[in-house]
N, C-alpha and C positions, 0 to 999 in steps of 0.2 A: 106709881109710875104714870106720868103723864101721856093718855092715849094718843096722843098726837105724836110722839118722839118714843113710844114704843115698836124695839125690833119687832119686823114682823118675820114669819118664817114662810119657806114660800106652799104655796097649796099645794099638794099633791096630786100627782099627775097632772100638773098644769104643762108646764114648755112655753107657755106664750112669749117669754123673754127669749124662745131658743128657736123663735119662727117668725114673729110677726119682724122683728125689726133688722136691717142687712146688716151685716158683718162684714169690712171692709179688709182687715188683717189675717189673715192667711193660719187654719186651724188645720190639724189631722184633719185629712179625705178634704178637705177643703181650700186648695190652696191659695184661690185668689178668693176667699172669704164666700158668701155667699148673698143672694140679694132677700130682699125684703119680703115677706110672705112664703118663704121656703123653711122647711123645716132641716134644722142643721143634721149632717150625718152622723153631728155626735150627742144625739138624743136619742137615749136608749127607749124601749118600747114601751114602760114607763113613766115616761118621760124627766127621765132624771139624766144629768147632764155626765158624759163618760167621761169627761177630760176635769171636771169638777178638782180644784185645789191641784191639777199639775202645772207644772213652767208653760204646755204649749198651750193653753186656753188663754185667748185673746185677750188682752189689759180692759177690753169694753165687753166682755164678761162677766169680767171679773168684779168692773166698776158697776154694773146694774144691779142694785139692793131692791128687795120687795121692801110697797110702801102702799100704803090705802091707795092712795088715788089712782095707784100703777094697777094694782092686783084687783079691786072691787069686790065686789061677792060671786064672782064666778071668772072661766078662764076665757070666754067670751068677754069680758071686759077687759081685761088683760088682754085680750087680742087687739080688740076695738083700739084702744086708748094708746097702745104703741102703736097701730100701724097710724093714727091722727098724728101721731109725735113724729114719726117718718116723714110723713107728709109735709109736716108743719117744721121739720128740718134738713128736707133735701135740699141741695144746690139748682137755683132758677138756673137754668140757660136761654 
């Protein structure tokens, strides 16, 4: 398999995908979604996601795959590297 294009799985007790970046669509406990750098209420202690493969976990969720450059060698890059993606894709006003 080509290391470039191999699924990755995600780190254990990582969450950075379920903290560093807002959620705009409306989850359990969360109804107007949540912002950026907050930790969702639906990350168990864990940090494994409660809502994992049901209908109410958000489509942008659901669409966020672990990938090298996303995840790195720790959850601190994974934090890093989404909240620079936040930044680098909020709305100027």
């Amino acid at each position: 398999m080509n290391p470039t294009t191999a699924k990755l799985e995600c780190r254990p007790n990582c969450g950075a995908c379920c903290t560093a970046p807002s959620i705009t669509s409306p989850l359990p406990g969360m109804p107007n979604g949540k912002p950026a750098g907050v930790r969702c209420i639906q990350l168990a202690d864990d940090n494994r996601c409660l809502v994992f493969g049901r209908p109410e976990r958000p489509a942008f969720c659901a669409g966020l795959q672990p990938a090298a450059d996303m995840c790195g060698a720790s959850r601190e890059h994974a934090i890093q590297w989404l909240a620079d993606l936040e930044q680098a894709t909020a709305p100027q006003y």
